[in-house]
C-alpha positions as a Python dict, from the first residue, in 0.01 Angstrom:
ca = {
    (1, 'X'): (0, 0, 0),
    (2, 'X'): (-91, 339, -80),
    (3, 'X'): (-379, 237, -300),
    (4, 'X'): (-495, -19, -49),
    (5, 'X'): (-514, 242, 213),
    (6, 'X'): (-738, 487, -11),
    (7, 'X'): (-964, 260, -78),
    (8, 'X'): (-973, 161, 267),
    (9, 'X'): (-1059, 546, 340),
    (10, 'X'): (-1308, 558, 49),
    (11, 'X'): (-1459, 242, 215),
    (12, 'X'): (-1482, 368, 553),
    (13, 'X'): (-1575, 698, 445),
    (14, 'X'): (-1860, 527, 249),
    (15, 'X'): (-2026, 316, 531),
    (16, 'X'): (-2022, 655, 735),
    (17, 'X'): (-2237, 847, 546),
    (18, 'X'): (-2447, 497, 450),
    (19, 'X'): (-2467, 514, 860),
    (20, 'X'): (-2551, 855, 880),
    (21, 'X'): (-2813, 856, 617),
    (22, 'X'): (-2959, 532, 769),
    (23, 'X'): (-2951, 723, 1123),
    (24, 'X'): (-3103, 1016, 942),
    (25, 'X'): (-3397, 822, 759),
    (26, 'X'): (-3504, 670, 1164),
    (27, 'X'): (-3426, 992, 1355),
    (28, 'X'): (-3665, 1205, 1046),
    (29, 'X'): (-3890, 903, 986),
    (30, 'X'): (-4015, 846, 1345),
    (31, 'X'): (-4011, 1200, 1404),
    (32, 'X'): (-4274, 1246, 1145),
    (33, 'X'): (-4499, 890, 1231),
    (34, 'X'): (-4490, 993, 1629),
    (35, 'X'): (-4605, 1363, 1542),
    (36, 'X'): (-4907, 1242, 1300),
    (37, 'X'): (-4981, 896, 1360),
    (38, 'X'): (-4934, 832, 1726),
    (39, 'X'): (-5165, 982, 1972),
    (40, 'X'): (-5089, 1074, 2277),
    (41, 'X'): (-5322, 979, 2610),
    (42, 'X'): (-5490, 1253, 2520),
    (43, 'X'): (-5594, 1133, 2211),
    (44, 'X'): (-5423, 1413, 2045),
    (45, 'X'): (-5119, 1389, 1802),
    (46, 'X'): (-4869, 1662, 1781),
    (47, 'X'): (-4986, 1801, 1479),
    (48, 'X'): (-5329, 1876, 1675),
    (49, 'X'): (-5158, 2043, 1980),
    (50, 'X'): (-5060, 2331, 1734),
    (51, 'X'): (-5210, 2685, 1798),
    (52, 'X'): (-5293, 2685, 1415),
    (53, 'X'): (-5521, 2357, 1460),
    (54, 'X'): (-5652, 2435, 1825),
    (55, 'X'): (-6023, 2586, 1739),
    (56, 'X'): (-5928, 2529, 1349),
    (57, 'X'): (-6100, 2740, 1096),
    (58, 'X'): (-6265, 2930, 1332),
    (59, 'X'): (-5950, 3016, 1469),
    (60, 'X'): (-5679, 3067, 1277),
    (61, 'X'): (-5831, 3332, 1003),
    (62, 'X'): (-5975, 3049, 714),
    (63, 'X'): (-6352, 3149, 796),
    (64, 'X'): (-6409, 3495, 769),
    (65, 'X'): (-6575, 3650, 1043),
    (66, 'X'): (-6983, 3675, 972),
    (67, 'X'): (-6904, 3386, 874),
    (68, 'X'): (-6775, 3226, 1231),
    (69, 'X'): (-7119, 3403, 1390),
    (70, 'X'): (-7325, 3250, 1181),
    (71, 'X'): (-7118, 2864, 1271),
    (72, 'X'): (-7164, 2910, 1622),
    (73, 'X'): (-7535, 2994, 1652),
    (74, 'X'): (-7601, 2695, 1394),
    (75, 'X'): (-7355, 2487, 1628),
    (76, 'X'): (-7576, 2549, 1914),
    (77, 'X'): (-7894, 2478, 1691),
    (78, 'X'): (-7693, 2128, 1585),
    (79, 'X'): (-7579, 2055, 1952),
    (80, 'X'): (-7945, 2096, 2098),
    (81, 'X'): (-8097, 1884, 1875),
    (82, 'X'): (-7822, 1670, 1927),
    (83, 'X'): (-7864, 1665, 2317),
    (84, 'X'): (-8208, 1635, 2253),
    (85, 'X'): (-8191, 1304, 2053),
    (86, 'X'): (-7942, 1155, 2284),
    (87, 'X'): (-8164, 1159, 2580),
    (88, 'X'): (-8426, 960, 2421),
    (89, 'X'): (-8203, 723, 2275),
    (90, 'X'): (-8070, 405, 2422),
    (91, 'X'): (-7740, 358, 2281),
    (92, 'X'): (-7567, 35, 2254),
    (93, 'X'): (-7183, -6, 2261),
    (94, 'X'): (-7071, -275, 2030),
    (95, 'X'): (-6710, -443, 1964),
    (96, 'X'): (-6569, -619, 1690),
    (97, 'X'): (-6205, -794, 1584),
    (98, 'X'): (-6003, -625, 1339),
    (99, 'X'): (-5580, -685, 1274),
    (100, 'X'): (-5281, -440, 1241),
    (101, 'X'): (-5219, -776, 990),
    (102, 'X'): (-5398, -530, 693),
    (103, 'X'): (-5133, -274, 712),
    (104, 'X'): (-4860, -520, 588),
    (105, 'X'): (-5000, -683, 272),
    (106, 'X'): (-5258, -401, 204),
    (107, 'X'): (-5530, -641, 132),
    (108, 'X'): (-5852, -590, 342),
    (109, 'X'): (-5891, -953, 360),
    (110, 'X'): (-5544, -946, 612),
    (111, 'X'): (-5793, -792, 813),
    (112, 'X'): (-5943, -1112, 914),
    (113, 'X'): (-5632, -1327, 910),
    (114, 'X'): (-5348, -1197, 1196),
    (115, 'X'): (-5552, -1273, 1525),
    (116, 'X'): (-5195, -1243, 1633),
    (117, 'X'): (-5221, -887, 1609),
    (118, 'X'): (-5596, -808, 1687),
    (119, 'X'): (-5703, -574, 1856),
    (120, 'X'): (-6055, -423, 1955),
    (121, 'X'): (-6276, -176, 1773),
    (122, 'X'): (-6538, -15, 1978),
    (123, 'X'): (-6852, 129, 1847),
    (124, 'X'): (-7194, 262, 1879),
    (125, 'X'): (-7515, 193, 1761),
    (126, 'X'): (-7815, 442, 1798),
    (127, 'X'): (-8142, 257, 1720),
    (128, 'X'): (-8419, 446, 1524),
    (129, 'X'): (-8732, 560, 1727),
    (130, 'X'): (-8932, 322, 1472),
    (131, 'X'): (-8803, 2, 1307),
    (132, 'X'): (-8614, 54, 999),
    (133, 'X'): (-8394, -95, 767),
    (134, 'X'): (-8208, 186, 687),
    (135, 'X'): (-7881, 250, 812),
    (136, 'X'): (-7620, 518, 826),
    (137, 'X'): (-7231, 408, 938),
    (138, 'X'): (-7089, 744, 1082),
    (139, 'X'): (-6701, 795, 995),
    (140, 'X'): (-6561, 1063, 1219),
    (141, 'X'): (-6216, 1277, 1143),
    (142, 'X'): (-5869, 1283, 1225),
    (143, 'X'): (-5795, 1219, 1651),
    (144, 'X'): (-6188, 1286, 1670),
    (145, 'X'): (-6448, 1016, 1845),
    (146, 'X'): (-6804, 900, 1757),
    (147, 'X'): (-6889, 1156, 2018),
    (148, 'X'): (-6764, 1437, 1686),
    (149, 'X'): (-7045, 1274, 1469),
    (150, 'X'): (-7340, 1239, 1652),
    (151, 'X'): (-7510, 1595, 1549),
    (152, 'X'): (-7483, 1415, 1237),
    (153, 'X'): (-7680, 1120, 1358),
    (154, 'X'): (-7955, 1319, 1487),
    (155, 'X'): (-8040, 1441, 1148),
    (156, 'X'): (-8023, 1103, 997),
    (157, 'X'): (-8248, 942, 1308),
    (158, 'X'): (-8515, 1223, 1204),
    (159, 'X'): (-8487, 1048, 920),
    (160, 'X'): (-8541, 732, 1004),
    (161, 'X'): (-8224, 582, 1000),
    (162, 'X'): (-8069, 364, 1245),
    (163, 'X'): (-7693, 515, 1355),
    (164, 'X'): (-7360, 327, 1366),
    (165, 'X'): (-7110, 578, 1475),
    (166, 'X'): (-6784, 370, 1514),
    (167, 'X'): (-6430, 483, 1694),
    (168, 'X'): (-6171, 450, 1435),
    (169, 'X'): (-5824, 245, 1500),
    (170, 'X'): (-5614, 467, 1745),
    (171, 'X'): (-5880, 644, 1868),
    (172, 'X'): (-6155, 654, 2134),
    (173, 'X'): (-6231, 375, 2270),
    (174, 'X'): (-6064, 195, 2003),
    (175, 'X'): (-5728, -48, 2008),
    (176, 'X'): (-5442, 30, 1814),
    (177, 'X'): (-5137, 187, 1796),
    (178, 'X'): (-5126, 383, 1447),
    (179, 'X'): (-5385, 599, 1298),
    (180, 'X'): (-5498, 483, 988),
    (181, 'X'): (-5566, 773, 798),
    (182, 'X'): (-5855, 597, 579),
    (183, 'X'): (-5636, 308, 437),
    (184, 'X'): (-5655, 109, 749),
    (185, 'X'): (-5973, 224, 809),
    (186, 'X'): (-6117, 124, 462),
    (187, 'X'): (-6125, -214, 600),
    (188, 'X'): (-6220, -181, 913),
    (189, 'X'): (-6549, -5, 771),
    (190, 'X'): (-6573, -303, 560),
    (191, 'X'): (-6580, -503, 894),
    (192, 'X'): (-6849, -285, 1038),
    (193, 'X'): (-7038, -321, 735),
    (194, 'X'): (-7034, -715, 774),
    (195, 'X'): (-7133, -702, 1130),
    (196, 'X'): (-7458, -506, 1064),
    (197, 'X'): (-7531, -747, 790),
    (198, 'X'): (-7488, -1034, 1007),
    (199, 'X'): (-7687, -913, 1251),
    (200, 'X'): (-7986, -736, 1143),
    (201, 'X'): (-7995, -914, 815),
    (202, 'X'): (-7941, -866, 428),
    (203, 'X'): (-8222, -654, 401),
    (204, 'X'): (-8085, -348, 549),
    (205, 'X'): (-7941, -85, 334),
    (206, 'X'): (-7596, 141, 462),
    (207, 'X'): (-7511, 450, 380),
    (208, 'X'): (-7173, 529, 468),
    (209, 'X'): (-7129, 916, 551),
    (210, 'X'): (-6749, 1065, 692),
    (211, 'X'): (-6616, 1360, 760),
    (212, 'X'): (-6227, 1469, 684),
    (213, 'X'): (-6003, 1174, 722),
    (214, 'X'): (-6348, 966, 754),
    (215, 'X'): (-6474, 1083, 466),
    (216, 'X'): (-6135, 955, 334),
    (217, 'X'): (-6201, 594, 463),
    (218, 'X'): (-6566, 574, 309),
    (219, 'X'): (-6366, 717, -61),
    (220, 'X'): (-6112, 443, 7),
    (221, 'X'): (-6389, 203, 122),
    (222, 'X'): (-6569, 260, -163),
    (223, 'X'): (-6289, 128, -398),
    (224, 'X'): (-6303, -199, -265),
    (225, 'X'): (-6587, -508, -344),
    (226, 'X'): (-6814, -364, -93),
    (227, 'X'): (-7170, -539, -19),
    (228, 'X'): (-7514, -440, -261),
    (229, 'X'): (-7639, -312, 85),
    (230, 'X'): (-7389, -4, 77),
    (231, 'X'): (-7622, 219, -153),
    (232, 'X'): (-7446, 558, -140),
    (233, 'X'): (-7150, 756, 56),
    (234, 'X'): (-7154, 1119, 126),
    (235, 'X'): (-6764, 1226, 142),
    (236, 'X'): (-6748, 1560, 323),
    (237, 'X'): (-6385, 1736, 315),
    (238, 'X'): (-6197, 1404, 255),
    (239, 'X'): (-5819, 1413, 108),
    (240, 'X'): (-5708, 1291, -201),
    (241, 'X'): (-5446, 1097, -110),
    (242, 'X'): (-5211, 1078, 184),
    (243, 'X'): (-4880, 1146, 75),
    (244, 'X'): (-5026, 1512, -137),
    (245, 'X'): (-5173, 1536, 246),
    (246, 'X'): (-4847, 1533, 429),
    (247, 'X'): (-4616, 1671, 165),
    (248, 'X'): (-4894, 1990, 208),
    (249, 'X'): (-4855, 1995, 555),
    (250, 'X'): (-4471, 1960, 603),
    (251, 'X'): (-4444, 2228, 369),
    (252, 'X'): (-4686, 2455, 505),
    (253, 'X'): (-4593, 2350, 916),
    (254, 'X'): (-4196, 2342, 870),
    (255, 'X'): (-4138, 2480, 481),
    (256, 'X'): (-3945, 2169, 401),
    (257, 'X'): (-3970, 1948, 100),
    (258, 'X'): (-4160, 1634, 62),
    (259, 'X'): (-3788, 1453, 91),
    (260, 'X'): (-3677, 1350, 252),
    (261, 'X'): (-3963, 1414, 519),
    (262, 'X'): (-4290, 1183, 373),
    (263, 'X'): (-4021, 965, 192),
    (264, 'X'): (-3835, 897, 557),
    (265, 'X'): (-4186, 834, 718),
    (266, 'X'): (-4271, 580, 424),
    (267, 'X'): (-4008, 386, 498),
    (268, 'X'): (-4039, 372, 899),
    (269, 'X'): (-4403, 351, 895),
    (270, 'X'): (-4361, 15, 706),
    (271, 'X'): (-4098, -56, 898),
    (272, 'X'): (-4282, -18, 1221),
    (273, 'X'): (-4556, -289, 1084),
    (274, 'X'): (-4802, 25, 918),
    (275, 'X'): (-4927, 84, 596),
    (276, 'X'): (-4744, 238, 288),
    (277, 'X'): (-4811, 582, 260),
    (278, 'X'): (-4792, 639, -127),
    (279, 'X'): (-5089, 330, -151),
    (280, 'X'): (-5333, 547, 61),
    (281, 'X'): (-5525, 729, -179),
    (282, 'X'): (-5870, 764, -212),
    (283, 'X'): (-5799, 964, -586),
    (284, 'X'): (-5692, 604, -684),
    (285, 'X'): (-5995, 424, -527),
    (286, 'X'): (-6301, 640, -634),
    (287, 'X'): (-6218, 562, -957),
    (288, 'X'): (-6312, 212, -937),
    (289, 'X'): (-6610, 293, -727),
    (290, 'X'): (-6954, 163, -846),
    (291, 'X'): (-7144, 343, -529),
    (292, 'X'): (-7310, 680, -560),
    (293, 'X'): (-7114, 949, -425),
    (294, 'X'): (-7188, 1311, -260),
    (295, 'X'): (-6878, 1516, -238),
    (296, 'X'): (-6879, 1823, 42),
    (297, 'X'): (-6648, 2039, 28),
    (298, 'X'): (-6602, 2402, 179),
    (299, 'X'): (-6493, 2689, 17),
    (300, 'X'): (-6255, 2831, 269),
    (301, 'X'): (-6120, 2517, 394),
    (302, 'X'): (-5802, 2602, 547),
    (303, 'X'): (-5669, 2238, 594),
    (304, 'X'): (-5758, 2048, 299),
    (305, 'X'): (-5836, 2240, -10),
    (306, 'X'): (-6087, 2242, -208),
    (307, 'X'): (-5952, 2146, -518),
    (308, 'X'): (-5922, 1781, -390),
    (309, 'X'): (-6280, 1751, -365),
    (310, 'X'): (-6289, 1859, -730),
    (311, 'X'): (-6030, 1603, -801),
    (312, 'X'): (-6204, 1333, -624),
    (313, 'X'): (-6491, 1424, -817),
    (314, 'X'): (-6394, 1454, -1169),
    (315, 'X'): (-6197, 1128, -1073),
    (316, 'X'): (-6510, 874, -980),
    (317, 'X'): (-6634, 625, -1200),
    (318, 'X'): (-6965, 584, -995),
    (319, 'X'): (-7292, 541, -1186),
    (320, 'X'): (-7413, 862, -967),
    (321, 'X'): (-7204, 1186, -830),
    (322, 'X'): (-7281, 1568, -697),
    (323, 'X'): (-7037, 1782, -560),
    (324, 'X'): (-7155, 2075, -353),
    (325, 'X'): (-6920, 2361, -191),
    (326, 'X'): (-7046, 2576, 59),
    (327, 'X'): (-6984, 2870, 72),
    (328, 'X'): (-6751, 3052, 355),
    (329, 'X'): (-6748, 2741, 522),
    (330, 'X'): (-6355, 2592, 707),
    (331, 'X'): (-6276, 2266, 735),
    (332, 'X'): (-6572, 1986, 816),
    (333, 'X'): (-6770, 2294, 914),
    (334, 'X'): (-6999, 2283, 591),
    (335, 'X'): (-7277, 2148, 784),
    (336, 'X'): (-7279, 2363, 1038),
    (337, 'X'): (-7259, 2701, 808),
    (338, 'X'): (-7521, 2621, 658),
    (339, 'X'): (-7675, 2354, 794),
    (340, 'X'): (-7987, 2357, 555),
    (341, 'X'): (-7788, 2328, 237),
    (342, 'X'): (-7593, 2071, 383),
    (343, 'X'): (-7882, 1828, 502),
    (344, 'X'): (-8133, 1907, 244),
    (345, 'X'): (-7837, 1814, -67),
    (346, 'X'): (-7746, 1508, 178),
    (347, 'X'): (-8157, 1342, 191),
    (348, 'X'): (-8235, 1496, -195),
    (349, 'X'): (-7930, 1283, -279),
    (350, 'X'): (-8018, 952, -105),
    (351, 'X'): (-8425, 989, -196),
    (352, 'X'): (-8457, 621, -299),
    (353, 'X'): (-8107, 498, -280),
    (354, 'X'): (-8150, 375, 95),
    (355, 'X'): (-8524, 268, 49),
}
């Protein structure tokens, strides 16, 4: 009787801290999804309501400070020109079909199969002034819109270039309920990429161009079988892969440990119908990239460093790479410290690749 009844308390004992650590894994794994991956009606995530993000590196000591004088006059420069463009412009709002179906299997072609699931994708298509086959597919950044882009697109319009400037999954005017953080968003850029195909034809040629976590979706994009129209991407301040991303962050926001904190959030994102976390890596996808690639990077880059642009870099197999780091400039500010670096590498690098 007396061994029965140990191992009846071993037993017991057992499924209580099997029941603790389960309740431990959903109370730290949600935690983490709601705070990164779930906006808020704000469009905001918890991680963007901190006073170390609000303003970013102009705020929280990353750019030094001749350096923030110098971002804010060319901001104003950008933003006219911007304005400017917009007012002459008839912009079209466009929607397509994509799936949270994706997530699950991790195969873009889910994307098309789970109608089930679909949802919406909103985006926005700035004709050029003159007809032109050229075309540039804006990416925006983390809880940002097409709106964040469009300085962009007045560059590339001068240009020539017609401007699709979508909203990303979870954001904007765009359905879903989990950010994608590029690996959701690979696809969905493959969708846009069909759509402009199918509608102004096969002669066009796409050059896909993000910025932070969209510059992450056009690495990640760039790693799949993507269309002979796609003839280069510019990557400016993308990640190398999520899971380095958030292990960074929960170290730097909370000083804890990858685990259980990423591990926790890998299991409840999947859980929760999302994506794996340690499969999102655009490290792993340049490197079977056959597209021509400009990496952007800045050298004070207080969110993502710059030695993942390096990485990303050294790491791609495409026929044709640069890699330019500006100088002094924060995060996904490299075009506006010095915004004739930044366009004049940008066109030298696409001379002939988009016709």
């Amino acid at each position: 009787m007396g061994m029965k009844r140990t191992a009846g308390i071993v037993a017991a004992c057992g499924a209580a801290l099997a029941a603790l650590y389960g309740a431990s894994v959903v109370a730290i794994g949600n935690t983490c999804i709601d705070y990164a991956l779930v906006p808020g009606k704000d469009g905001k995530t918890g991680r963007m309501r901190r006073r170390d993000r609000i303003g970013g590196d102009l705020a929280n000591g990353s750019v030094a400070s001749d350096v923030r004088d110098a971002v804010e006059q060319n901001r104003r420069m950008l933003f006219a020109k911007r304005d400017a463009w917009l007012e002459r412009t008839d912009v079209e709002q466009v929607r397509i079909r994509a799936s949270a179906g994706v997530a699950k299997g991790g195969m873009c072609g889910a994307a098309r199969a789970h109608e089930s699931d679909a949802f919406d994708l909103s985006g926005f298509i700035y004709p050029a002034s003159d007809p032109s086959d050229r075309w540039v597919l804006l990416v925006h950044g983390y809880t940002n819109s097409h709106h964040d882009v469009e300085y962009l697109g007045a560059r590339y319009a001068a240009h020539g270039y017609n401007v699709l400037a979508p909203d990303l999954r979870a954001h904007g005017q765009s359905g879903g309920d989990l950010i994608g953080m590029g690996w959701t968003d690979r696809c969905d850029l493959l969708l846009w990429i069909d759509y402009l195909i199918g509608r102004f034809g096969a002669d066009i040629s796409i050059v896909l161009h993000g910025v932070s976590m969209g510059a992450a979706a056009a690495c990640m994009a760039s790693g799949e079988i993507i269309p002979a129209q796609v003839k280069a991407v510019v990557s400016d301040c993308a990640f190398t892969d999520l899971q380095s991303m958030l292990a960074g962050q929960v170290k730097k926001l909370f000083g804890l440990p990858r685990h259980p904190v990423v591990d926790d959030a890998r299991i409840m994102l999947k859980a929760r119908g999302g994506y794996d976390i340690k499969r999102a890596s655009a490290l792993e996808q340049v490197k079977k990239s056959v597209t021509p690639t400009l990496f952007i990077h800045g050298s004070s880059d207080g969110f993502i460093p710059t030695s993942m642009a390096r990485e990303l870099f050294e790491a791609c197999r495409a026929p044709e790479k640069r890699l330019l780091v500006v100088a002094g400039a924060g995060h996904a500010l490299s075009a506006q410290t010095d915004p004739s670096l930044y366009f004049d590498t940008v066109f030298d690098f696409l001379e002939k690749k988009a016709g």
